[in-house]
C-alpha positions in Angstrom: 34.2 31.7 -9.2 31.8 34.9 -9.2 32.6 35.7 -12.6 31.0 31.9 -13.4 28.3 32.4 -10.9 27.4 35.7 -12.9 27.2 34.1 -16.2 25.1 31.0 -14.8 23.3 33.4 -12.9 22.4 35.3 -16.2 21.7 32.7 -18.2 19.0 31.3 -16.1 17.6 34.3 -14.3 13.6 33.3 -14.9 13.3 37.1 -16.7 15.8 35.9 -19.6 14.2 32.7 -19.9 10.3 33.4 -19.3 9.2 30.1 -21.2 11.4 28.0 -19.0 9.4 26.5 -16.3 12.1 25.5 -14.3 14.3 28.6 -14.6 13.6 30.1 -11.2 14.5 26.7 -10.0 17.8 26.4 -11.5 19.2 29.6 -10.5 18.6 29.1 -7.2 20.2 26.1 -7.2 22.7 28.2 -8.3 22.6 31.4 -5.8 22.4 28.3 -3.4 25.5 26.9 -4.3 27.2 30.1 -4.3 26.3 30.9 -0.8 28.1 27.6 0.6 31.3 28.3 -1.7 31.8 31.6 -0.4 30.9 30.8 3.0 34.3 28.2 4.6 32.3 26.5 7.4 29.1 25.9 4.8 32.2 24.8 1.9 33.7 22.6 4.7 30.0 21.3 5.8 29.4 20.3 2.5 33.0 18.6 1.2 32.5 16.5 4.7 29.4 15.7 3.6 30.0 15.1 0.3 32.9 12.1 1.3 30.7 10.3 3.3 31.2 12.0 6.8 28.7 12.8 9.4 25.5 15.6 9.0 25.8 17.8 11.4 22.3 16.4 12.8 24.5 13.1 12.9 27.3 13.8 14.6 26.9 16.4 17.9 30.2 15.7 19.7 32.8 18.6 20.8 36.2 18.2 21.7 36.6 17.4 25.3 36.6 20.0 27.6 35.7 22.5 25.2 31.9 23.0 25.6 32.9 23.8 30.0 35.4 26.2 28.5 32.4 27.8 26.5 30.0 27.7 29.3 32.5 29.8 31.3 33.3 32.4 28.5 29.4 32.9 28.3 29.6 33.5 31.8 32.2 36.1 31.7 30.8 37.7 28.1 27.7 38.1 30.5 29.2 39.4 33.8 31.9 41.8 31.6 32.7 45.2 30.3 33.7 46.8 27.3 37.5 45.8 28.1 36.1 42.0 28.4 33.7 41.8 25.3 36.7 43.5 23.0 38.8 40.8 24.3 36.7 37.7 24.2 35.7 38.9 20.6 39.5 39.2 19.5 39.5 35.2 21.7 37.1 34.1 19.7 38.6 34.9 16.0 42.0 33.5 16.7 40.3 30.3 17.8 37.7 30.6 15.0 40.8 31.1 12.7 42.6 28.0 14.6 39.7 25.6 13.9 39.5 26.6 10.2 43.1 25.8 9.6 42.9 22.7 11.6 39.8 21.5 9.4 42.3 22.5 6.6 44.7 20.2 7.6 42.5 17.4 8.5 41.3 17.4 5.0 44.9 17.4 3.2 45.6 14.5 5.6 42.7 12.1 4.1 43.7 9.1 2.9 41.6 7.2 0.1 39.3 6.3 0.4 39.1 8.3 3.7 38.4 6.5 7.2 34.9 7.3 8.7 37.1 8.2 12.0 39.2 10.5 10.5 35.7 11.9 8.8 34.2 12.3 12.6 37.2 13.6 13.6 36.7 16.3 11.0 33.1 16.6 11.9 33.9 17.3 15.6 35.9 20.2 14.7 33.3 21.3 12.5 31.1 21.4 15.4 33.7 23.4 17.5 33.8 25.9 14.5 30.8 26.7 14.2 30.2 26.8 18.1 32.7 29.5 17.9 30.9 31.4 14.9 28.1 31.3 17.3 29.8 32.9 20.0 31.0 35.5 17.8 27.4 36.5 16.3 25.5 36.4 19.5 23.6 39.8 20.5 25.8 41.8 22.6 29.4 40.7 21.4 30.2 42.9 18.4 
C-alpha cells in the first residue's frame, strides 16, 4: 500500500507535472485516500459508507447504556489521580481494541447484498469507536 501511494504520489506531485492543471488536485485525492487507509476507524467509516450504510451525520445512536457509562468515566477521569488516568487510559484501549474487532466481525458476517440493519448495527459501533478514540485524545488523558 505505501509503496503504491509513493509511486502515485510521484507521478502526480504538481512539481513533476507543472503543465497539468489538475495535478495538485489529483494527488491529493491521493494523500486523501491514503490517510483513511491507514487510519481503521476512517477505513471502516468509509467501507460502511461505501455499502450503503449510514453517515455518521446520519446515524448518532450508541449502544444502550454506554453513553451513562461514559458520562461517569468523564467524571472520574476529572475527579482522579495519576493512578486513575493510567488506568482509564489502559480502559479505554482494550475497549477501543474490542469495538475494532467487533466492527471486524460485523463486516465478515454481511450477507449480500447486506441488510441496512445489519449496516446500522455496524454504524452504531462505529459511533461507540470513535467515542472511545475521543476519550483517549482528550487533553489531560495521555
Amino acid at each position: 500500500m505505501q509503496r503504491a501511494w509513493l509511486t502515485r504520489s510521484a507521478r502526480w506531485h504538481p512539481d513533476r507535472s507543472p503543465d497539468d492543471p489538475e495535478a495538485a488536485q489529483r494527488l491529493a485525492r491521493i494523500n486523501k485516500a491514503m490517510s483513511v487507509l491507514e487510519h481503521p476507524e476512517k477505513r471502516a467509516n468509509a467501507f460502511l459508507e461505501h455499502l450503503g450504510g449510514p453517515a455518521k451525520d446520519q446515524e448518532k445512536t450508541l449502544p444502550e447504556g454506554f453513553l451513562m457509562e461514559m458520562f461517569e468515566l468523564r467524571e472520574e477521569h476529572e475527579l482522579g489521580d495519576e493512578a486513575t488516568r493510567t488506568r482509564l487510559e489502559q480502559w479505554g484501549m482494550q475497549r477501543q481494541r474490542e469495538h475494532i474487532d467487533a466492527v471486524a466481525r460485523m463486516f465478515e458476517a454481511l450477507s449480500e447484498p447486506p441488510s441496512s440493519e445489519a449496516l446500522t448495527a455496524i454504524r452504531v459501533e462505529l459511533n461507540a469507536w470513535r467515542y472511545i478514540e475521543r476519550f483517549l485524545t482528550e487533553p489531560g488523558l495521555d
